[in-house]
N, CA, C and O atoms as a GROMACS GRO file, in nm:
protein
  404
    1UNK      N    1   0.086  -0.117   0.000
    1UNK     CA    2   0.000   0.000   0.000
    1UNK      C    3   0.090   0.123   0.000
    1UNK      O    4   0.182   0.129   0.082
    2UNK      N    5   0.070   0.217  -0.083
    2UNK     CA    6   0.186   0.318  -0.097
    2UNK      C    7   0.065   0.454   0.009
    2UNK      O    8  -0.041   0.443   0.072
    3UNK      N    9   0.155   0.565  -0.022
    3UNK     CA   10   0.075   0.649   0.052
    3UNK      C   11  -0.003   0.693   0.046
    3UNK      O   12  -0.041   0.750   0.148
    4UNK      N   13  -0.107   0.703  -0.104
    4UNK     CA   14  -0.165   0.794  -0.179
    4UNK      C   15  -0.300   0.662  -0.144
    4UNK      O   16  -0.408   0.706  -0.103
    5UNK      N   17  -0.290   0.551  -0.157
    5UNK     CA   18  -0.361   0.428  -0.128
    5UNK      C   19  -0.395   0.438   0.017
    5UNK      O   20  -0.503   0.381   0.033
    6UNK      N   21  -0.334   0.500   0.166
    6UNK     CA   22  -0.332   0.538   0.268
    6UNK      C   23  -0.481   0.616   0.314
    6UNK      O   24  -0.591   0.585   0.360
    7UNK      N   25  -0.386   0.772   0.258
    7UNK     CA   26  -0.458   0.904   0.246
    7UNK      C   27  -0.633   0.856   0.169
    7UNK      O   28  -0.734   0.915   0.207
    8UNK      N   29  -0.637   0.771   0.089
    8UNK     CA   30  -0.811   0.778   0.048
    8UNK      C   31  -0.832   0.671   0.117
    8UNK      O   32  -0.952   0.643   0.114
    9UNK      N   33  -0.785   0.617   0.162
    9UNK     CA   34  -0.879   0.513   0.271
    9UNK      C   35  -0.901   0.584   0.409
    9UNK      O   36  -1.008   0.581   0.469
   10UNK      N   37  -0.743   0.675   0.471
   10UNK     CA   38  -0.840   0.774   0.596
   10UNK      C   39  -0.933   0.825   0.564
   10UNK      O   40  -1.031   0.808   0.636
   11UNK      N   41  -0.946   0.928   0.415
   11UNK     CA   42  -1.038   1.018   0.392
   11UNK      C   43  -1.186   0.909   0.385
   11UNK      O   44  -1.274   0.952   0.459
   12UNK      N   45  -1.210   0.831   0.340
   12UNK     CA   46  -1.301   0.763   0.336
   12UNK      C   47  -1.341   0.700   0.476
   12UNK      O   48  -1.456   0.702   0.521
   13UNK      N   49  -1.262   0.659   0.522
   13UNK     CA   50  -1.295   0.644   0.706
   13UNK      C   51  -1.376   0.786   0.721
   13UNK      O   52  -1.498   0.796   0.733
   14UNK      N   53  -1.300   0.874   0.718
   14UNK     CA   54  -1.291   1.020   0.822
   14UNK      C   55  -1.448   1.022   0.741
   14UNK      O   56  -1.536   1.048   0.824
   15UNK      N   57  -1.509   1.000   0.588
   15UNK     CA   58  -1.647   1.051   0.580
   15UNK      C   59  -1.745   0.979   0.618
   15UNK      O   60  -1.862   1.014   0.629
   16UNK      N   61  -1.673   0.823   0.652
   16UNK     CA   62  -1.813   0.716   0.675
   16UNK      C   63  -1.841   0.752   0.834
   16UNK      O   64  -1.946   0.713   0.885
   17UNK      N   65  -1.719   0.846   0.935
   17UNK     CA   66  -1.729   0.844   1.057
   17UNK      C   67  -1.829   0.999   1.030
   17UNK      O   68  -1.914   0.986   1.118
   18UNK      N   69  -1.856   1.118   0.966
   18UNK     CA   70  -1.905   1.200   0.983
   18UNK      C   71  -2.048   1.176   0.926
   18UNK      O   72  -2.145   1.240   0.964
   19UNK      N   73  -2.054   1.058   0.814
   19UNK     CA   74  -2.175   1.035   0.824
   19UNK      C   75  -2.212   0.983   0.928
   19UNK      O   76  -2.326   1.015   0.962
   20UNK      N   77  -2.173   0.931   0.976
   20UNK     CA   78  -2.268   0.827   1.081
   20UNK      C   79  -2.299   0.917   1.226
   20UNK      O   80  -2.376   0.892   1.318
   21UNK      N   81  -2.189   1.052   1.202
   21UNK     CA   82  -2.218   1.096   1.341
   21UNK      C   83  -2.337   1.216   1.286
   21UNK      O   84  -2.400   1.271   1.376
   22UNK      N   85  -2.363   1.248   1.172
   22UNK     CA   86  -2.499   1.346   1.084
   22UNK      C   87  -2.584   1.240   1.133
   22UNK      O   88  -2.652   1.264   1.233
   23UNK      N   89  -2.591   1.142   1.086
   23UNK     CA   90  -2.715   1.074   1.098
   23UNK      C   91  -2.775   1.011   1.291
   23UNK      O   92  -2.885   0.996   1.345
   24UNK      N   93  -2.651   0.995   1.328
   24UNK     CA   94  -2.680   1.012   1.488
   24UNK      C   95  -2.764   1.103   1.568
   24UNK      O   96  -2.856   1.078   1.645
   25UNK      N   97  -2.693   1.258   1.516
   25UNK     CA   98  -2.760   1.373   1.538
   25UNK      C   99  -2.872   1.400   1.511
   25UNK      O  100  -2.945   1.465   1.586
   26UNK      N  101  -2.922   1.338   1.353
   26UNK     CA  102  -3.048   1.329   1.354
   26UNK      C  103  -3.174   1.217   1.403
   26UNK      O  104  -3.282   1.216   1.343
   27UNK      N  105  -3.159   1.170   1.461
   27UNK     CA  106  -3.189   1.030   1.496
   27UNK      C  107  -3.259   1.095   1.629
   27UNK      O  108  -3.364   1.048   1.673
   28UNK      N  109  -3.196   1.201   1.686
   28UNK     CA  110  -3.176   1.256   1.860
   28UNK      C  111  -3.267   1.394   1.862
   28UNK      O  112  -3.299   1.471   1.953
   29UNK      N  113  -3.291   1.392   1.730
   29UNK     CA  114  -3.392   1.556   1.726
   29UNK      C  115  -3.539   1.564   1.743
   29UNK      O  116  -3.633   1.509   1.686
   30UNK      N  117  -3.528   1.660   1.855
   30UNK     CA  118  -3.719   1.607   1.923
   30UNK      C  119  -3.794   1.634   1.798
   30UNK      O  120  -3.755   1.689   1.695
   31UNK      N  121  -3.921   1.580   1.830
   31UNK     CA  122  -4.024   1.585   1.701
   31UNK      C  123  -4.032   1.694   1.690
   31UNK      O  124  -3.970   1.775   1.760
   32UNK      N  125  -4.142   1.735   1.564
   32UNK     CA  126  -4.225   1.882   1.556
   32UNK      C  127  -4.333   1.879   1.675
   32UNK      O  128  -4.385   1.790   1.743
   33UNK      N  129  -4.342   2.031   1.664
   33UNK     CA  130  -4.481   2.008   1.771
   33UNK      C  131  -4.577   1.991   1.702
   33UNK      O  132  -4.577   1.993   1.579
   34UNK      N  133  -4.700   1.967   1.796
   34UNK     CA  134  -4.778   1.874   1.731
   34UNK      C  135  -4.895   1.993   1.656
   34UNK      O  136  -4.920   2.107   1.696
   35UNK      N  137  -4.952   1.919   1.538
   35UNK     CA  138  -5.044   2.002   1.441
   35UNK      C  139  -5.159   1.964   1.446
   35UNK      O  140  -5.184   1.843   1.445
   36UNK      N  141  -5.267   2.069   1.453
   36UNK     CA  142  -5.359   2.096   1.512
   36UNK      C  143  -5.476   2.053   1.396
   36UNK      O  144  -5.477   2.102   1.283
   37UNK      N  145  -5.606   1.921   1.459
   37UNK     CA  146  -5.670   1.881   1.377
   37UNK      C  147  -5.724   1.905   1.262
   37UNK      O  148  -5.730   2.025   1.232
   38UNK      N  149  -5.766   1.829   1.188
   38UNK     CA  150  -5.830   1.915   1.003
   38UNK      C  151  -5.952   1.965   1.092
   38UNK      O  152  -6.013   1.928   1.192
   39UNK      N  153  -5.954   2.080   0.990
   39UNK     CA  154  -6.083   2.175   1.032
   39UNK      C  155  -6.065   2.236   1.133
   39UNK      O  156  -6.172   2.288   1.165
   40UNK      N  157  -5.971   2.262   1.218
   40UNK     CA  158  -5.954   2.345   1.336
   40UNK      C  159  -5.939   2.481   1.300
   40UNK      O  160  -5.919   2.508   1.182
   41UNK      N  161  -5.948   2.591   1.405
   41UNK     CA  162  -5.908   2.691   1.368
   41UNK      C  163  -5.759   2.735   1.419
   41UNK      O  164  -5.731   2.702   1.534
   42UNK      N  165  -5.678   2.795   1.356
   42UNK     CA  166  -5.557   2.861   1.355
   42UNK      C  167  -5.570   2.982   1.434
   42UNK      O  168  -5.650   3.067   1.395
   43UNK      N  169  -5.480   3.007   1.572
   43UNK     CA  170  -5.476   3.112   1.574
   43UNK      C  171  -5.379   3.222   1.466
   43UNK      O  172  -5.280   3.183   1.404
   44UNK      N  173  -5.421   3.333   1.464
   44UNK     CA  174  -5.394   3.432   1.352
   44UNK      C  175  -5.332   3.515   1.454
   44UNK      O  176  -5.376   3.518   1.569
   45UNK      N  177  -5.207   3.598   1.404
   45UNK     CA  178  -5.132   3.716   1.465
   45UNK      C  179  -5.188   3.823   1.460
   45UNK      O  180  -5.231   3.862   1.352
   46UNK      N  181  -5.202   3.889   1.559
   46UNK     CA  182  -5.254   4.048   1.523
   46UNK      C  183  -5.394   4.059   1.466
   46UNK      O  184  -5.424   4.174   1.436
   47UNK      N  185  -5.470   3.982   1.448
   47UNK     CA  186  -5.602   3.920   1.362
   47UNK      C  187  -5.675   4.062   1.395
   47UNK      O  188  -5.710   4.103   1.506
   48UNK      N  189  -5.687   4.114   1.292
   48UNK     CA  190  -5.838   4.233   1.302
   48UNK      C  191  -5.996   4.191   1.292
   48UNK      O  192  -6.101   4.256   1.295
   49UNK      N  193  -5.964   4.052   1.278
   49UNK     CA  194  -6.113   4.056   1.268
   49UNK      C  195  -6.170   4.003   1.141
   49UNK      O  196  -6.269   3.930   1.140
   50UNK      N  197  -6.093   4.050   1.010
   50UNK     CA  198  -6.106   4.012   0.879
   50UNK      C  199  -6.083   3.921   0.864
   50UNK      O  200  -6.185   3.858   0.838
   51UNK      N  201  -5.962   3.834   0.863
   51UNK     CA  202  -5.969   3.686   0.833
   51UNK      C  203  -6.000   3.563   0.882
   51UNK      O  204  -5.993   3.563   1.005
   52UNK      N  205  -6.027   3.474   0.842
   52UNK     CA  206  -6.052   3.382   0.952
   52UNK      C  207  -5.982   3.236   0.849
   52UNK      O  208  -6.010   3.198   0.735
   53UNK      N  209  -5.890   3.191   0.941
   53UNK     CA  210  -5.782   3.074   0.894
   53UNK      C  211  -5.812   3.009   0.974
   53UNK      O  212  -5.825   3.025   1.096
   54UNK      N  213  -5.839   2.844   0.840
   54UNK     CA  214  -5.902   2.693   0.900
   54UNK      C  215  -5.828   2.592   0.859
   54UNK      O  216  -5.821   2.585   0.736
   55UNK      N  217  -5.763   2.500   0.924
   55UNK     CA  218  -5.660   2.427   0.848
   55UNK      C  219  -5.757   2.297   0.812
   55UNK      O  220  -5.863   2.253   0.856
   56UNK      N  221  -5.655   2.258   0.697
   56UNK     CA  222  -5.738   2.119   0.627
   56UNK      C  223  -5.655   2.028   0.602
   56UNK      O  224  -5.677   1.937   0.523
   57UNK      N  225  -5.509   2.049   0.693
   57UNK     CA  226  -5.447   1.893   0.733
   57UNK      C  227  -5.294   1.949   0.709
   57UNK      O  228  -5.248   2.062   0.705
   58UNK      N  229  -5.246   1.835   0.695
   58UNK     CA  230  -5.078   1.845   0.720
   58UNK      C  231  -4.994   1.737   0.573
   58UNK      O  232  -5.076   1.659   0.524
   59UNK      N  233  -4.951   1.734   0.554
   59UNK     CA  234  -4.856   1.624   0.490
   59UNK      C  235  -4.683   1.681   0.520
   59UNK      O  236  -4.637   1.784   0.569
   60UNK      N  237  -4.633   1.577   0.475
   60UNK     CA  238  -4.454   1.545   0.496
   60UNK      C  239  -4.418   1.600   0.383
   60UNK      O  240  -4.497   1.589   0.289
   61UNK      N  241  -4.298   1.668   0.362
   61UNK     CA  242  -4.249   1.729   0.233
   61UNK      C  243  -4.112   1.711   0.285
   61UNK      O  244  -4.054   1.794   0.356
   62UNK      N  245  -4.059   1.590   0.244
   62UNK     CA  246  -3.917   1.599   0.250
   62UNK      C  247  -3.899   1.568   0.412
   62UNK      O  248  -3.981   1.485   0.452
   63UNK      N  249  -3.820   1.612   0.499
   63UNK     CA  250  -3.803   1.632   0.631
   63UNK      C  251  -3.891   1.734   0.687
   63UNK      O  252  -3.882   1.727   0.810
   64UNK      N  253  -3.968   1.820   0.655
   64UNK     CA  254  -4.020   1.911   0.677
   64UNK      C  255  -4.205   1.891   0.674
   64UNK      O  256  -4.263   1.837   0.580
   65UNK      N  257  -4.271   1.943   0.790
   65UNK     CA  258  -4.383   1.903   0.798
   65UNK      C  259  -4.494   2.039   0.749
   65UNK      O  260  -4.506   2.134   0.826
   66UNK      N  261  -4.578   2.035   0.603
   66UNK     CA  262  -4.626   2.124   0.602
   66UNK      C  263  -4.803   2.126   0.633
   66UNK      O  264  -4.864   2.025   0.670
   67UNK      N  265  -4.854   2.235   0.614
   67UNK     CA  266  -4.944   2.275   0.657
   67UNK      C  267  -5.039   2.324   0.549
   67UNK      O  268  -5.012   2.433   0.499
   68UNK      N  269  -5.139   2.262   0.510
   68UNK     CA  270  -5.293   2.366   0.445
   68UNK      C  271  -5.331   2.420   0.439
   68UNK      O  272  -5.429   2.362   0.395
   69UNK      N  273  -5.364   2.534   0.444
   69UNK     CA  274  -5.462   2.619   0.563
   69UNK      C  275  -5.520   2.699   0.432
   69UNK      O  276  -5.461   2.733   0.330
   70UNK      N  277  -5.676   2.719   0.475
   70UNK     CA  278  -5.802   2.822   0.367
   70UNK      C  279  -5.783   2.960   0.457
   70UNK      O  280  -5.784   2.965   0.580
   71UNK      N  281  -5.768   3.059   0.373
   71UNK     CA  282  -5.752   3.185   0.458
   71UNK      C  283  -5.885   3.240   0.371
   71UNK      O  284  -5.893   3.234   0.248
   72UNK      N  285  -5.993   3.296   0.464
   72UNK     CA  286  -6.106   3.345   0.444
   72UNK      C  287  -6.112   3.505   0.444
   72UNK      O  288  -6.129   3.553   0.556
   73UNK      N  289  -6.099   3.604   0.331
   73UNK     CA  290  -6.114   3.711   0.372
   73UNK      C  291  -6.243   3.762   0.428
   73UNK      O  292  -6.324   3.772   0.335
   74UNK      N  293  -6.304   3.805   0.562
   74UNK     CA  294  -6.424   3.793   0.592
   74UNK      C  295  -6.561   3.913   0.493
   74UNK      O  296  -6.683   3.914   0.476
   75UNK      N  297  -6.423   4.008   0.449
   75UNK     CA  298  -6.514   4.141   0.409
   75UNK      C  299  -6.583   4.110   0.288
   75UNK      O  300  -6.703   4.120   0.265
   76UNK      N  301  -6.445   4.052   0.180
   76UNK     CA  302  -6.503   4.004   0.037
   76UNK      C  303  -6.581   3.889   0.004
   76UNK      O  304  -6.678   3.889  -0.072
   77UNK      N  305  -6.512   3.744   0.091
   77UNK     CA  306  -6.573   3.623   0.078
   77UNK      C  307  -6.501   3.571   0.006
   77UNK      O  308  -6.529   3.459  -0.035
   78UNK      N  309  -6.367   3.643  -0.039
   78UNK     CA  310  -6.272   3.563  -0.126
   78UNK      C  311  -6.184   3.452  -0.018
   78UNK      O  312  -6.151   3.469   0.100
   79UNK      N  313  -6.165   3.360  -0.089
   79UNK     CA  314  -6.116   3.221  -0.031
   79UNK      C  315  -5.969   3.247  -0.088
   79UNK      O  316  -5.951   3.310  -0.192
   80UNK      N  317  -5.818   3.170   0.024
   80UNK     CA  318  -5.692   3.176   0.001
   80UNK      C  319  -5.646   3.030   0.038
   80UNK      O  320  -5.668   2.986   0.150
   81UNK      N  321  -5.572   2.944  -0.073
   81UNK     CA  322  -5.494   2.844  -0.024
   81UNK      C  323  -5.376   2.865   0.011
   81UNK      O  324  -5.299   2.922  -0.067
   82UNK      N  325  -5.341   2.829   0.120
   82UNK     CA  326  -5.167   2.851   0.163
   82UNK      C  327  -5.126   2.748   0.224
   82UNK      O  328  -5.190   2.687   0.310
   83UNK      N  329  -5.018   2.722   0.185
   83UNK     CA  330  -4.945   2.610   0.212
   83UNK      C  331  -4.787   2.654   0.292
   83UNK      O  332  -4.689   2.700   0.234
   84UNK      N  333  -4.797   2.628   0.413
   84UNK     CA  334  -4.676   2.631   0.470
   84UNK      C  335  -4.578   2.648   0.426
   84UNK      O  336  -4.533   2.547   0.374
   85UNK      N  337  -4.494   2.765   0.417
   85UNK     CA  338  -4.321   2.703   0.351
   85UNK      C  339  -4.319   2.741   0.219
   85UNK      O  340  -4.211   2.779   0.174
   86UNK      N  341  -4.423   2.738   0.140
   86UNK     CA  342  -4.468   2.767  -0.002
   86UNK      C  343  -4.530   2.841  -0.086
   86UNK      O  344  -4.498   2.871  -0.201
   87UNK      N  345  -4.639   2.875  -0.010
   87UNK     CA  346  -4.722   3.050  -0.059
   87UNK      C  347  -4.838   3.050  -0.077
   87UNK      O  348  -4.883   2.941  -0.040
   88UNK      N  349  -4.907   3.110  -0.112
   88UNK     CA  350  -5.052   3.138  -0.094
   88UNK      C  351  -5.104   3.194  -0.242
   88UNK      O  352  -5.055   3.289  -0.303
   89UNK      N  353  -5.222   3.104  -0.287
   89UNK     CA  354  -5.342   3.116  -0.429
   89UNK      C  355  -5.431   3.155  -0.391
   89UNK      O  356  -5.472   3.109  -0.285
   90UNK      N  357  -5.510   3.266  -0.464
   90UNK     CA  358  -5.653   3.265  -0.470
   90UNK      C  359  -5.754   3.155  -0.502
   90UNK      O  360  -5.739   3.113  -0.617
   91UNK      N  361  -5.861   3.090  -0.429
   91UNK     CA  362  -5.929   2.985  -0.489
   91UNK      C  363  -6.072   3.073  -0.540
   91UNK      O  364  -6.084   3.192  -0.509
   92UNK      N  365  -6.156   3.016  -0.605
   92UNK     CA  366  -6.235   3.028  -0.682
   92UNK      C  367  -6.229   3.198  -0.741
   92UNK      O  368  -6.337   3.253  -0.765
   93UNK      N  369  -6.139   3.250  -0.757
   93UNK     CA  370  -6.146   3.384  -0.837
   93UNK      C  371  -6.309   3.396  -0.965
   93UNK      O  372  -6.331   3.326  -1.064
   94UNK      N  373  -6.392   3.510  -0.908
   94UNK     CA  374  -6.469   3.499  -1.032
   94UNK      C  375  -6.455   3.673  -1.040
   94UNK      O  376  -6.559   3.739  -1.047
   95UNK      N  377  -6.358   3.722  -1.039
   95UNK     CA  378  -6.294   3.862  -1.039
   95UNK      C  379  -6.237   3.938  -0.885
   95UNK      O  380  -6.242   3.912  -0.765
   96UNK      N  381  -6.173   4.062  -0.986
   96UNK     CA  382  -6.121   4.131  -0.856
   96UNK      C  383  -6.278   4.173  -0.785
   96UNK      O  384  -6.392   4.160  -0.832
   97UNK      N  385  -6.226   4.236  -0.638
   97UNK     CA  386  -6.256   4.259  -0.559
   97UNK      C  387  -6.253   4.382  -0.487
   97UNK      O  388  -6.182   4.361  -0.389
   98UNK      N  389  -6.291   4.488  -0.486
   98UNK     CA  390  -6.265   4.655  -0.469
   98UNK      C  391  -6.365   4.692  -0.268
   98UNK      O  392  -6.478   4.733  -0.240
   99UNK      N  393  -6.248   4.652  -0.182
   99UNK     CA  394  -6.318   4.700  -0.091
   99UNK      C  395  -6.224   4.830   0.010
   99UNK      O  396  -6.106   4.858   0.030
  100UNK      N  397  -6.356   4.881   0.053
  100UNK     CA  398  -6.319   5.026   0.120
  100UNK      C  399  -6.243   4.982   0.233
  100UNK      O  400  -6.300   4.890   0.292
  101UNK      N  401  -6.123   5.019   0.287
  101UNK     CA  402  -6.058   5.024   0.395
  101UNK      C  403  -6.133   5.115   0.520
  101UNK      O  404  -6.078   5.126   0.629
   0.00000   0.00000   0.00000
């Protein structure tokens, strides 16, 4: 075994030992907290009153746990899908919407 035959067998040790200590670490990471039944209501930040957010469940995306949720504007009646992590659609658009502040 010359030296160069050495050097990639430590280096290959040294990555099978940092994988195994990544995957240790993750192995040891408390759950998410827990998500709140379909159809529940969400509390909202700062909520004026106008919206009212209802979740309609959860799924797994990768390592990451996302979220549903219908955001109800209360004034217009326009409906919002938003998805955790990802962004928010208008649902049933049958035009804009012009309300007085």
């Amino acid at each position: 075994m010359n030296s160069s035959d050495a050097g990639g067998c430590f280096f290959a040790l040294l990555a099978l030992a940092l994988l195994g200590f990544l995957i240790y670490q993750k192995s040891n990471e408390p759950p998410p907290p827990p998500i709140p039944k379909n159809g529940s209501a969400l509390p909202v930040e700062k909520s004026t009153g106008r919206f009212e957010v209802r979740s309609q469940g959860s799924f797994c995306a990768g390592a990451r746990t996302r979220e549903v949720v219908i955001i109800t504007d209360t004034k217009t009646g326009v409906q919002y899908l938003a998805i955790t992590g990802c962004g928010t659609s208008e649902l049933q658009q049958q035009g804009k919407t012009l309300v007085e502040e």
